[in-house]
KOLTORPA-92433 format. One line per field, with one value per residue: residue in three letters; chain; x, y, z of N, C-alpha, C, CB in turn. Coordinates in steps of 0.05 Angstrom, whole numbers, plus 5000, padded with zeros to 4 digits. Glycine has a CB too. Example, Ala and Ser with C-alpha at 12.3 -4.5 7.8 and 13.67 -1.06 7.14 Angstrom:
BEGIN
r [ALA, SER]
c [A, A]
npx [5264, 5257]
npy [4886, 4955]
npz [5156, 5142]
capx [5246, 5273]
capy [4910, 4979]
capz [5156, 5143]
cpx [5264, 5258]
cpy [4934, 5001]
cpz [5156, 5157]
cbpx [5226, 5282]
cbpy [4911, 4988]
cbpz [5181, 5114]
//
This chain:
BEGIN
r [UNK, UNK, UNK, UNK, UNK, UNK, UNK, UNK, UNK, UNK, UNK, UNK, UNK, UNK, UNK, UNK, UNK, UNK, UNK, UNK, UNK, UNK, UNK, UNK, UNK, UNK, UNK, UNK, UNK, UNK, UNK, UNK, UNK, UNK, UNK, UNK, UNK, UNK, UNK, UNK, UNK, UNK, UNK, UNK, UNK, UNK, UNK, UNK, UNK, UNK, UNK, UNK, UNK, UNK, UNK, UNK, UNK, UNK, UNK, UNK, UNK, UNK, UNK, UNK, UNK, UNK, UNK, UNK, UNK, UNK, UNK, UNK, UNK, UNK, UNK, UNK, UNK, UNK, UNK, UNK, UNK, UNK, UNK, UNK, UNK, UNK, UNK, UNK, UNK, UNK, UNK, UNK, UNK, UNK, UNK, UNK, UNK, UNK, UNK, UNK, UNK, UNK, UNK, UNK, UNK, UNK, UNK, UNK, UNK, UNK, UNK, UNK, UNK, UNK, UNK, UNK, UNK, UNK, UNK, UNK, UNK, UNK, UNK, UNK, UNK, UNK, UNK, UNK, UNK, UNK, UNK, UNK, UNK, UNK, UNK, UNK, UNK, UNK, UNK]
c [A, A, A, A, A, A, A, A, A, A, A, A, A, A, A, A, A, A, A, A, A, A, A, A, A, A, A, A, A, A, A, A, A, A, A, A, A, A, A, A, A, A, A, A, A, A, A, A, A, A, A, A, A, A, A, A, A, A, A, A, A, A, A, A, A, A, A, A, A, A, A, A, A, A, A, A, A, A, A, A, A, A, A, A, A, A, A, A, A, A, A, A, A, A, A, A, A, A, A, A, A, A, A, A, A, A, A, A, A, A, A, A, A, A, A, A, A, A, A, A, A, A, A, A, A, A, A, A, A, A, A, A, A, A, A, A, A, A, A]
npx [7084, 7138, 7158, 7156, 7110, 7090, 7042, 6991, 6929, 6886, 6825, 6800, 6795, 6829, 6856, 6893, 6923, 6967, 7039, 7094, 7158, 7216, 7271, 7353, 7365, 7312, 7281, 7219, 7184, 7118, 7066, 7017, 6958, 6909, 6844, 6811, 6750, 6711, 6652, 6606, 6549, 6544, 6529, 6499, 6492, 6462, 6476, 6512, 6573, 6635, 6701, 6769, 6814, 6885, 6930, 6994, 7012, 7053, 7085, 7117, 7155, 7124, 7075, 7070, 7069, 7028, 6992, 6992, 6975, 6925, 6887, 6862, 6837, 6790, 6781, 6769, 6804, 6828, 6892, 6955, 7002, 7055, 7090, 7121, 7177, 7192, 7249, 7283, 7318, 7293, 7312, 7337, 7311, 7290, 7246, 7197, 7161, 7108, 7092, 7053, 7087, 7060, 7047, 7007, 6955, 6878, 6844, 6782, 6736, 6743, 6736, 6738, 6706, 6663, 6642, 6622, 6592, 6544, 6532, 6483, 6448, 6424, 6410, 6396, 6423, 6407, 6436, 6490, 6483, 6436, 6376, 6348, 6274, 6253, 6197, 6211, 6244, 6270, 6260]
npy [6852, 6818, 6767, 6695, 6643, 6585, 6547, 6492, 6466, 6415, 6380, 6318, 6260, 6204, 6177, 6120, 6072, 6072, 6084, 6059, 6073, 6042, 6056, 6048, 6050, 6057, 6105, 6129, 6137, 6154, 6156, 6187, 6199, 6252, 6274, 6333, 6365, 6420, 6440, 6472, 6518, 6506, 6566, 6584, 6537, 6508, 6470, 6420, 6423, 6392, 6389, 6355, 6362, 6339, 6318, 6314, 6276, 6266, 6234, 6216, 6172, 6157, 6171, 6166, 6102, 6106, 6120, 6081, 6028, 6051, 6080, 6073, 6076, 6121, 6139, 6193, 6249, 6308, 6350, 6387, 6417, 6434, 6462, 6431, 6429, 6379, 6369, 6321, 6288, 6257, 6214, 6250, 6299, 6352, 6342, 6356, 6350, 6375, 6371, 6359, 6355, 6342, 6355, 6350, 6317, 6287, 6233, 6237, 6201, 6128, 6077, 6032, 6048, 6068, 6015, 5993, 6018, 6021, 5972, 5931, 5944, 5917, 5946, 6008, 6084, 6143, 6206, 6239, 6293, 6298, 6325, 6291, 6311, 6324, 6320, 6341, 6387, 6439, 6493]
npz [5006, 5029, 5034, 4998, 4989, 4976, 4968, 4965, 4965, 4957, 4941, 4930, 4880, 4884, 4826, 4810, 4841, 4894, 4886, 4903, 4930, 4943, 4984, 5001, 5075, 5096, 5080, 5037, 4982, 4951, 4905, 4862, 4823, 4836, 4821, 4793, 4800, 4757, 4745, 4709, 4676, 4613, 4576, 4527, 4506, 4550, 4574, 4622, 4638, 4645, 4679, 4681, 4718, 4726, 4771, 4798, 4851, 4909, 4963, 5019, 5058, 5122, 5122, 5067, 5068, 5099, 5063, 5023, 5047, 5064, 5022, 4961, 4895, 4876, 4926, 4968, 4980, 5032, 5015, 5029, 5012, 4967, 4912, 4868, 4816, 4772, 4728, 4672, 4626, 4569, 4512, 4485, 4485, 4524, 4595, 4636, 4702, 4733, 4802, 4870, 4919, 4987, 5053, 5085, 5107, 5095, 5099, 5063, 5049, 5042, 4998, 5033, 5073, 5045, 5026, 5080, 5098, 5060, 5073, 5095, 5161, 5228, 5269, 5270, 5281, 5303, 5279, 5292, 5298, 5306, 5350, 5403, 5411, 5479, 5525, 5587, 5582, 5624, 5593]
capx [7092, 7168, 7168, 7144, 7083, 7083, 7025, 6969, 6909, 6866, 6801, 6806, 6794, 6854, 6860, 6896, 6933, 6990, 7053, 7108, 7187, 7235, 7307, 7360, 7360, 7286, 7256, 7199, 7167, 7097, 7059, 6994, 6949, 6888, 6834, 6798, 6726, 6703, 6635, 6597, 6536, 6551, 6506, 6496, 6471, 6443, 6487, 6520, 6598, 6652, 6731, 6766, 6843, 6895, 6944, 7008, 7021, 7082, 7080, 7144, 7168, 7110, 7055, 7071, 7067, 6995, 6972, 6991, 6956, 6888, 6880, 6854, 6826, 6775, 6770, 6768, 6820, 6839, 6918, 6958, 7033, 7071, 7093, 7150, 7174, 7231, 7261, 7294, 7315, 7288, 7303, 7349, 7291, 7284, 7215, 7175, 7128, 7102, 7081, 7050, 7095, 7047, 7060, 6991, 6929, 6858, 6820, 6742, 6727, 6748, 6724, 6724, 6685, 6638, 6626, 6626, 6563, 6528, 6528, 6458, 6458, 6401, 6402, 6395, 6424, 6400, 6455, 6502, 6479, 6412, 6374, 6323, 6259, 6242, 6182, 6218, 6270, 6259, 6257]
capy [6828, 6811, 6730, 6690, 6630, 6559, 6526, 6487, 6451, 6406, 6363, 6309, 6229, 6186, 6167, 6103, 6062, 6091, 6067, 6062, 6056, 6046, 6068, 6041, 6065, 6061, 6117, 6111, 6161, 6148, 6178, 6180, 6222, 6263, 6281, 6350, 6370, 6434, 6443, 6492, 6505, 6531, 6583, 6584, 6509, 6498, 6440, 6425, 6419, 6387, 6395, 6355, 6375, 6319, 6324, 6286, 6276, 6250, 6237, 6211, 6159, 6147, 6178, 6152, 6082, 6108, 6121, 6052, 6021, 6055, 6087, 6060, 6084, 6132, 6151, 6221, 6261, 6334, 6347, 6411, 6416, 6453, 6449, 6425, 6419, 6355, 6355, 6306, 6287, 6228, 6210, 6282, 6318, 6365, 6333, 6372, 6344, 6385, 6351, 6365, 6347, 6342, 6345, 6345, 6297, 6286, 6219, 6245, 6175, 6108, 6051, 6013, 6061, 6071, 5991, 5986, 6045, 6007, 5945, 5930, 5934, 5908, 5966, 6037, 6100, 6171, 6213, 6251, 6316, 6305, 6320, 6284, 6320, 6321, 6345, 6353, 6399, 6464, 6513]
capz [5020, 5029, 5028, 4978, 4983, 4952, 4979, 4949, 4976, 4939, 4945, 4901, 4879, 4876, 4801, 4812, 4874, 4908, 4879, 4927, 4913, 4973, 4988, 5032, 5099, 5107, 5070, 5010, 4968, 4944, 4883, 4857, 4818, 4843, 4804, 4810, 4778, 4751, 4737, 4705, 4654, 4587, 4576, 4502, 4505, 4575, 4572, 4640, 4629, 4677, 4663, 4701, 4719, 4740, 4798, 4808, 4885, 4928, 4994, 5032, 5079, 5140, 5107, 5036, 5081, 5113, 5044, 5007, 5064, 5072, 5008, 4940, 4865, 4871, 4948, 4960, 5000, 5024, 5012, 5032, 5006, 4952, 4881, 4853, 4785, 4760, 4699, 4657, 4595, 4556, 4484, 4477, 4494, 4568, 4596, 4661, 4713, 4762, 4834, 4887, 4949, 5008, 5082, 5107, 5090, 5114, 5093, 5072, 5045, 5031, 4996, 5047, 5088, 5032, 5030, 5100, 5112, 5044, 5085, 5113, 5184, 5237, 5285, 5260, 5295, 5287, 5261, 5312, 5302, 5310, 5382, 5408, 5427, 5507, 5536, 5601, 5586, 5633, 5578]
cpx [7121, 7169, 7146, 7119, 7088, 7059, 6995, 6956, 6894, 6846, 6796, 6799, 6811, 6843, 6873, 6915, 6954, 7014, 7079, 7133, 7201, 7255, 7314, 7363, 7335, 7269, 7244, 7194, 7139, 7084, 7034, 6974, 6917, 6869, 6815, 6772, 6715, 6674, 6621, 6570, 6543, 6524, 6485, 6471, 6458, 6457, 6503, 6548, 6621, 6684, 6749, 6810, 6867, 6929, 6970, 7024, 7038, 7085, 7107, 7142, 7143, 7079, 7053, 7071, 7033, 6986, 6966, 6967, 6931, 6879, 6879, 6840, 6798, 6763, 6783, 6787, 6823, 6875, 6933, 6992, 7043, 7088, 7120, 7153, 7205, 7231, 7281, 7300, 7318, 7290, 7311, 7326, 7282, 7251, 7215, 7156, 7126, 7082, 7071, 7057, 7079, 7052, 7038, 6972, 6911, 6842, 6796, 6731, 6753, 6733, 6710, 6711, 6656, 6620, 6607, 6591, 6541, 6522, 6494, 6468, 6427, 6399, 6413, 6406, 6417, 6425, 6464, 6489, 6450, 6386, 6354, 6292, 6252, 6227, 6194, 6237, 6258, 6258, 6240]
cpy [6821, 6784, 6724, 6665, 6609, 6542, 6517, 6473, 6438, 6383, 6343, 6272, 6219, 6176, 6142, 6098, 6079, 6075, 6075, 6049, 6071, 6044, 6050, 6065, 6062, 6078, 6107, 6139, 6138, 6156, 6163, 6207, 6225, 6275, 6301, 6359, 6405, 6436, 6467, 6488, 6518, 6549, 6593, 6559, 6494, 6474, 6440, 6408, 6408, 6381, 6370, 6358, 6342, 6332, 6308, 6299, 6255, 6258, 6211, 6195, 6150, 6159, 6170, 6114, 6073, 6104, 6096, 6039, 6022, 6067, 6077, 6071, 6091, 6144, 6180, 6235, 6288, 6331, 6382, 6399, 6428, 6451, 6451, 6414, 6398, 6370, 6340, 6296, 6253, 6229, 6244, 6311, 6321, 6347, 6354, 6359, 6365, 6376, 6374, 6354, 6352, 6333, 6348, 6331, 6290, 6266, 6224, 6219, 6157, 6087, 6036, 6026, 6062, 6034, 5985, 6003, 6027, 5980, 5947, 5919, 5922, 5932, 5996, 6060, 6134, 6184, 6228, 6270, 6321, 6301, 6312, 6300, 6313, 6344, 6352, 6364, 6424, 6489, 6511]
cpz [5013, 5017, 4998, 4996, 4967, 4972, 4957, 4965, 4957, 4949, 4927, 4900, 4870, 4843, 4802, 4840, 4868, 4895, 4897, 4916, 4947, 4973, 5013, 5044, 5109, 5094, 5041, 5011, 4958, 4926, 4875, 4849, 4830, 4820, 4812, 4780, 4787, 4747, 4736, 4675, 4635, 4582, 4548, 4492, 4532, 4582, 4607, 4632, 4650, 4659, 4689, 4704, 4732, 4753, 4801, 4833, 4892, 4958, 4995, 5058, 5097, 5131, 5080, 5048, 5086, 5079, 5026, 5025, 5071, 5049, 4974, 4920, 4884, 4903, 4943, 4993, 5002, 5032, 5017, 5025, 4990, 4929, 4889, 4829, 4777, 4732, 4699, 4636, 4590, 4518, 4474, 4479, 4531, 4570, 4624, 4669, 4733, 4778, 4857, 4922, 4974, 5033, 5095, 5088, 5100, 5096, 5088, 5061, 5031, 5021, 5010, 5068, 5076, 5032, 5058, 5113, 5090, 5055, 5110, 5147, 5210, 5256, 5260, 5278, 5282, 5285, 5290, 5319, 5305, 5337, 5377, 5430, 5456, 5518, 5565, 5605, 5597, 5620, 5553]
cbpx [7073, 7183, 7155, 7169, 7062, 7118, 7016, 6971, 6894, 6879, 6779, 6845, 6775, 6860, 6874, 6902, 6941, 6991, 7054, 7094, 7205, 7233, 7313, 7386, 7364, 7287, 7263, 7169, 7190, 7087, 7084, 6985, 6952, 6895, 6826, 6825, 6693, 6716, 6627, 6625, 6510, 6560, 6518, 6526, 6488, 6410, 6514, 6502, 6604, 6636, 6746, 6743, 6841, 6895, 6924, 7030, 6995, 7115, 7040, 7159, 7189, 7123, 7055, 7111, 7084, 6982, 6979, 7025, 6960, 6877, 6888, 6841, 6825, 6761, 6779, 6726, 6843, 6820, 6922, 6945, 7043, 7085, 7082, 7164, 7170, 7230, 7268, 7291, 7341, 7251, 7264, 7361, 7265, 7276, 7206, 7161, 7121, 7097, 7115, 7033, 7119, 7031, 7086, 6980, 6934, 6844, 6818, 6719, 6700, 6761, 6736, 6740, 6694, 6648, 6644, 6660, 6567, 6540, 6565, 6434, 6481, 6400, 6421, 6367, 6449, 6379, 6448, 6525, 6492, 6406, 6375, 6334, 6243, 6264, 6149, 6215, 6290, 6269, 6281]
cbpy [6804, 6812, 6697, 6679, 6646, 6532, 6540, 6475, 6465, 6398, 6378, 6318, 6217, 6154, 6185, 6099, 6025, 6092, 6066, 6050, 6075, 6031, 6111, 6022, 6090, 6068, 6148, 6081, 6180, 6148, 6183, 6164, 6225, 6280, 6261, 6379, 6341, 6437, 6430, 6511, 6503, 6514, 6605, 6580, 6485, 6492, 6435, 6420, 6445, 6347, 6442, 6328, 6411, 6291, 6316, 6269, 6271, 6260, 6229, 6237, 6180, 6155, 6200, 6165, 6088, 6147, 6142, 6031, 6023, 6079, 6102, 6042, 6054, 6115, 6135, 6233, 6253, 6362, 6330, 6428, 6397, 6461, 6465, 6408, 6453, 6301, 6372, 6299, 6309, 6217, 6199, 6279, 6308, 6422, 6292, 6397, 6311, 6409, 6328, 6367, 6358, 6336, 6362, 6371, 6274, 6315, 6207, 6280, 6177, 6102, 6038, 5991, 6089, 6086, 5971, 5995, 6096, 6005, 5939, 5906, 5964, 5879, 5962, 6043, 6093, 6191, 6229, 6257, 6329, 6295, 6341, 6260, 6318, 6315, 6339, 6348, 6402, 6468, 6521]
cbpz [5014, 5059, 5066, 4952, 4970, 4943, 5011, 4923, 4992, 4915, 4947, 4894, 4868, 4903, 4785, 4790, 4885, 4947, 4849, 4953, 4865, 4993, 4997, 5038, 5095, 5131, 5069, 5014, 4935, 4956, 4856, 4881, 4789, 4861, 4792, 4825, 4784, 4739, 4743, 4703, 4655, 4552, 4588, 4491, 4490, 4567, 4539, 4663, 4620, 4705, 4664, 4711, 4751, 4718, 4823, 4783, 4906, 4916, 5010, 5039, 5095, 5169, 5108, 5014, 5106, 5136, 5029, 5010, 5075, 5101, 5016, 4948, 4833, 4852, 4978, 4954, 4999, 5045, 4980, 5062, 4999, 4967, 4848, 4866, 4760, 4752, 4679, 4662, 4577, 4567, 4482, 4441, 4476, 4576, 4600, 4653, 4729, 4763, 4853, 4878, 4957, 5004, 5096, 5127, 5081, 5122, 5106, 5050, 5028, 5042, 4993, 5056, 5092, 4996, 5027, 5110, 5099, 5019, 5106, 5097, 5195, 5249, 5320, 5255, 5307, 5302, 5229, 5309, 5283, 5288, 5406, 5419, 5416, 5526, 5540, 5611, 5559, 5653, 5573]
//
């Protein structure tokens, strides 16, 4: 393969709110970490083990907007975008973060979705995907 590849995807639960810093002109950056789980059993002690990895994400300008807005501690998102590493020096010492700049993003829950389905409701519906028997279907 000639080119190179930076891409990452991840599945993950916001670790805390979105924190949002804005420039003139109009644009904003956004940042916020994701939190990703491992699980596995150890095999020695039957024990069931979970690791869990943390993420720091930046999202930009109209999407770093969407995300302040609909997203909150502990909803769960998928994210596709591509590392990047700062440095800087603090206190005469180099420091390193590495981010995950993301340019695509897919809501799989929110909060307030999750309240919103936990909310007793008076009518019931059967679920999308599920057909309703009919004896007069011609086959």
């Amino acid at each position: 393969m000639a080119g190179t590849l930076n891409k990452v995807m991840l599945i993950g639960h916001l670790g805390d709110e979105v924190k949002m810093h804005y420039f003139d002109g109009g644009n904003s950056i956004g940042r916020f970490p994701i939190a990703t789980n491992e699980t596995y059993t150890n095999k020695q002690t039957g024990e069931k083990v979970t690791n869990t990895e943390w993420h720091n994400v930046v999202v930009r300008n109209k999407l770093a907007e969407i995300c302040e807005k609909y997203l909150s501690k502990g909803d769960k998102i998928y994210c596709e975008g591509r590392l990047k590493t700062r440095q800087w020096e603090q206190d005469g010492q180099k420091r390193y973060a590495t981010e995950i700049h993301v340019v695509d993003m897919t809501f799989l829950t929110t909060k307030k979705e999750t309240v919103k389905q936990e909310a007793p409701t008076e009518k019931t519906e059967a679920p999308a995907n599920q057909v309703e028997e009919n004896d007069d279907l011609p086959f």
